[in-house]
C-alpha positions as CSV (number, residue, x, y, z in Angstrom):
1,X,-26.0,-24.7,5.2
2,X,-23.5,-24.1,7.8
3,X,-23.9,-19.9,8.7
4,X,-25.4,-19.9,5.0
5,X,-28.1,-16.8,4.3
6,X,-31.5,-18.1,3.1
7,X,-31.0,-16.9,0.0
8,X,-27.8,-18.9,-1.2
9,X,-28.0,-21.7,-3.0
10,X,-25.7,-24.7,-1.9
11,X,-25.2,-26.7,-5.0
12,X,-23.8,-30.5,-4.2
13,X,-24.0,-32.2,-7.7
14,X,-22.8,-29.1,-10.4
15,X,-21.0,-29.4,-13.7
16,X,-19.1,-26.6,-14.7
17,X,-22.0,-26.1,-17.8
18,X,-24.3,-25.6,-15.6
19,X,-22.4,-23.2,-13.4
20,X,-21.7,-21.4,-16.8
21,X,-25.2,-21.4,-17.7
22,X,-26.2,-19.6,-14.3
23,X,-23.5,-17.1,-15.3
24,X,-25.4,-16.2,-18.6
25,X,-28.7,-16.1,-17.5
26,X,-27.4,-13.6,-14.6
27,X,-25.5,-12.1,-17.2
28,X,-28.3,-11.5,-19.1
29,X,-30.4,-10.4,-16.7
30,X,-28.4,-7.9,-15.5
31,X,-27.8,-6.5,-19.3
32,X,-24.1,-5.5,-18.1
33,X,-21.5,-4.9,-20.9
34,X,-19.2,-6.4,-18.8
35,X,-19.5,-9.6,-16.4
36,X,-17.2,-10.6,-13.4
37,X,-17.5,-13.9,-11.9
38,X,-15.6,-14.2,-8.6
39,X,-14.8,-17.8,-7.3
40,X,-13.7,-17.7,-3.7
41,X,-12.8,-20.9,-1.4
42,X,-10.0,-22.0,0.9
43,X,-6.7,-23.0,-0.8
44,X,-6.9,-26.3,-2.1
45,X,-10.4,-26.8,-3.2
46,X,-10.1,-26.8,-6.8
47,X,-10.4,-22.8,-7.7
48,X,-8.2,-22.5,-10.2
49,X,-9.8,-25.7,-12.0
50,X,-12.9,-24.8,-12.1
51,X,-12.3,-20.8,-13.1
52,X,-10.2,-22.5,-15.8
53,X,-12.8,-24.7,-17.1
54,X,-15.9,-22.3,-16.6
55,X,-14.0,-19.3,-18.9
56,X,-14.1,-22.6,-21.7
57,X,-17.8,-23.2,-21.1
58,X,-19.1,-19.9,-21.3
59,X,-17.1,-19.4,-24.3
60,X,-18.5,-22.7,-25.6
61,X,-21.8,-21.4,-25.0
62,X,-21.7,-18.1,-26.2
63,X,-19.3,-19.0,-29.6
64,X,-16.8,-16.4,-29.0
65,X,-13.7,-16.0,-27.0
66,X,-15.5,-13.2,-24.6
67,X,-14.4,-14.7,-21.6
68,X,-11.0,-14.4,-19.6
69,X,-9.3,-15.5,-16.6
70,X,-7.9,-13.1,-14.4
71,X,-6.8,-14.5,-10.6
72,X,-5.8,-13.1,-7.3
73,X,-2.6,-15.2,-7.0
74,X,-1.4,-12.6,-9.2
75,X,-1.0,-10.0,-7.1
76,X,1.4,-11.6,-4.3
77,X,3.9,-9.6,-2.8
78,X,7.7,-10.5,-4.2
79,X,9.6,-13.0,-2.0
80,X,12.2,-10.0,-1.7
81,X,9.0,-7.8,-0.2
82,X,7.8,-10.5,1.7
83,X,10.9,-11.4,3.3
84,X,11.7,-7.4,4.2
85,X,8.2,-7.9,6.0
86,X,9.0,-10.9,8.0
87,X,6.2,-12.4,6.2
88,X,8.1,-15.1,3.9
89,X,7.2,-17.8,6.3
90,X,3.6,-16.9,6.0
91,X,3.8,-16.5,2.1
92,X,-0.6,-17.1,1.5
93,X,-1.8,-15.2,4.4
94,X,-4.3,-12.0,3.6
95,X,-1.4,-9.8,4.2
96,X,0.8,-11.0,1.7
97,X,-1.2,-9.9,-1.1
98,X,-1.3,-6.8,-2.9
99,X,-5.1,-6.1,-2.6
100,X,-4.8,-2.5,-3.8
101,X,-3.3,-3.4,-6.9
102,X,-6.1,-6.2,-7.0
103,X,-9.0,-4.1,-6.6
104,X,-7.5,-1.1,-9.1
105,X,-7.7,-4.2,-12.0
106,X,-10.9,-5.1,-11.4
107,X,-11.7,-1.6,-11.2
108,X,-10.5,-1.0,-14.5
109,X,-12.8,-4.0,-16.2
110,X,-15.7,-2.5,-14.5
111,X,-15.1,0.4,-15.9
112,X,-13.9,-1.5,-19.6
113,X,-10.6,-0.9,-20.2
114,X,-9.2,-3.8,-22.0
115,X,-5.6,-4.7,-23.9
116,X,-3.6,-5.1,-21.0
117,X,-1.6,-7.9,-19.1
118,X,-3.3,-9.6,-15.8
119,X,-0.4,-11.1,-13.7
120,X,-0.2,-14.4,-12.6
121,X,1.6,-16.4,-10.5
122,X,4.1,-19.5,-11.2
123,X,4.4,-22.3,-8.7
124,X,7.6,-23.0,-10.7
125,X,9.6,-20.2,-10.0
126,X,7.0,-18.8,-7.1
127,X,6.9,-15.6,-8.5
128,X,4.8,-13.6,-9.8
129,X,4.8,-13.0,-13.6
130,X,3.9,-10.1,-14.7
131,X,2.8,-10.4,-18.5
132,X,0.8,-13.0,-17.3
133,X,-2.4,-13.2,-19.3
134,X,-3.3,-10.5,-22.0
135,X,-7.5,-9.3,-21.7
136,X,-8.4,-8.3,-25.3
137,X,-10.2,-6.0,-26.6
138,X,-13.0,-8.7,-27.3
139,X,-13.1,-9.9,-23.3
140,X,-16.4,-8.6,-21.5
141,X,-16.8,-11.6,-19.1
142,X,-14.1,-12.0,-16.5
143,X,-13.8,-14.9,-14.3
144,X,-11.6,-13.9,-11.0
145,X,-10.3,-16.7,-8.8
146,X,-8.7,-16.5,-5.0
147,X,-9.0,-17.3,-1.9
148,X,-10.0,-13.4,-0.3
149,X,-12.1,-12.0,-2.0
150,X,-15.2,-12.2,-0.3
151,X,-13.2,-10.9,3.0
152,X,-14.4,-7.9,4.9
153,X,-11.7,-6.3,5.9
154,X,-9.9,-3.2,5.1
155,X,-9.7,-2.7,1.2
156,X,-10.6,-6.5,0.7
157,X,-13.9,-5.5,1.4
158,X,-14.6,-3.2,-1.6
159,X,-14.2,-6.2,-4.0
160,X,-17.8,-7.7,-3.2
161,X,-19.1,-4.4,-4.9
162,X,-17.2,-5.4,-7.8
163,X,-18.6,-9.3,-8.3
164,X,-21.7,-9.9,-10.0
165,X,-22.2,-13.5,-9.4
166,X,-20.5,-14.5,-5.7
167,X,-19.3,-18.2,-5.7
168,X,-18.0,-20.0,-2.8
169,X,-16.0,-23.8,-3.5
170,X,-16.4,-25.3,0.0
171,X,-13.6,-28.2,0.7
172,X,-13.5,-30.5,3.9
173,X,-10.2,-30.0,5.7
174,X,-8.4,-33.0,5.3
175,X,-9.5,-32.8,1.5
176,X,-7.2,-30.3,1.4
177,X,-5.0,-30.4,4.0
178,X,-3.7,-33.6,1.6
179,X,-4.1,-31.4,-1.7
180,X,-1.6,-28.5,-0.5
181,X,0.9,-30.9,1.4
182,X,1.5,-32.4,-2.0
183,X,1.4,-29.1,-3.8
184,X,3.9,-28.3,-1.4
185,X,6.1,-31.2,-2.0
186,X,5.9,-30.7,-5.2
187,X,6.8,-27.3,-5.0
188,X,10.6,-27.9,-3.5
189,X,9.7,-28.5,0.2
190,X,10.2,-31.9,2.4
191,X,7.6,-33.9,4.1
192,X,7.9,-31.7,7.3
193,X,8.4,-28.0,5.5
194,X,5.2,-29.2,3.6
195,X,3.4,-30.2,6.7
196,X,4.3,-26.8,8.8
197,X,3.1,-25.0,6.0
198,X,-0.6,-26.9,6.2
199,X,-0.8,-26.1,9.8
200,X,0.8,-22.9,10.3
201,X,0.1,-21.2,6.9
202,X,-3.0,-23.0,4.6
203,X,-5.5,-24.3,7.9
204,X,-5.5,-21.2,9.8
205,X,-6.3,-19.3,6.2
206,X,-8.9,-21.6,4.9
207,X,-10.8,-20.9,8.7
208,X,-10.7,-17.2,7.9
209,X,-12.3,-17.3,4.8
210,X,-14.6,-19.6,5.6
211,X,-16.2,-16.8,7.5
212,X,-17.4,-15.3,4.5
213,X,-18.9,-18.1,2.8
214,X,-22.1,-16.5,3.8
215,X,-21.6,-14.0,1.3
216,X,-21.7,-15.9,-1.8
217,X,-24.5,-15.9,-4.4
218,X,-23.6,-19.7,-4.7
219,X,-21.9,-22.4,-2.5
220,X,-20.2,-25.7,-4.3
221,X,-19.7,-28.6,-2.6
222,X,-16.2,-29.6,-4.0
């Protein structure tokens, strides 16, 4: 289990059904009005995928549209705030995210305001967008995807508090050390901006967050 408490569950064969029926019968058992699922993992292993495809199975399960996406990439900095940090290089890192603005939205579906935008990012103009995704009035489960949010420090640490089922999506290194160079590519860099980004940027960031895999209620093997 790798640092693993007792008392997570390390998954290596799932489907995203069955990951959306854990989230109902915890979502039951809880009798919340609202739900947040929080999927955590190093870049590169498949997050976005499988938050994507676990809002349509719980929606598929329940019969409704009750389920919405809302993920951390959201909430980067703006190149032009990055850059006045010195942080453009290092565009990914922990401290290149707005995690106040983060935690304030999840904050606000706790508490069940709906009917506004959650931001998102575009790999095509690598920017955030900020009429990104629109949470009805309908929404009561949210499924929240990044690569921080099981991290305990400073403010990133309150947003444990606000997760009711914890899930971790482990990925080997060169898994996706190949994933993220081609993202990269594919993104606007060459073959050697792509591969200083992996080693300087992605690797050093996917070791920090494995620290807190331990904290999951649930660990997929990817």
């Amino acid at each position: 289990m790798r640092g693993c408490l007792k008392a997570c569950a390390v998954w290596h064969d799932w489907t995203a059904r069955q990951l959306a029926e854990r989230a109902l019968s915890d979502w039951r058992s809880a009798g919340a009005s609202t739900f947040i699922v929080g999927i955590c993992g190093p870049p590169g292993a498949g997050k976005s995928t499988l938050a994507g495809q676990l809002v349509e199975e719980i929606e598929a399960a329940a019969g409704s549209r009750i389920a919405e996406l809302c993920p951390m990439d959201g909430f980067h900095f703006s190149n032009e705030r990055l850059a006045r940090m010195g942080r453009a290089r290092y565009k990914g890192a922990i401290d290149t995210f707005d995690v106040d603005g983060y935690a304030s939205m999840l904050e606000k579906l706790r508490r069940g305001e709906r009917e506004f935008f959650c931001p998102i990012y575009s790999r095509e103009i690598h920017e955030v967008v900020a009429d990104g995704i629109w949470i009805g009035k309908d929404v009561r489960c949210i499924v929240t995807e990044g690569n921080y949010l099981l991290c305990q420090s400073g403010r990133w640490a309150t947003l444990k508090a606000l997760l009711d089922l914890k899930i971790y999506l482990r990925a080997e290194e060169p898994v996706i050390g190949e994933r993220l160079h081609a993202r990269h590519m594919t993104g606007g860099m060459n073959a050697a901006e792509a591969a200083r980004k992996v080693a300087e940027t992605d690797l050093p960031n996917a070791t920090l967050i494995a620290k807190s895999e331990h904290l999951a209620d649930l660990i997929l093997m990817a």
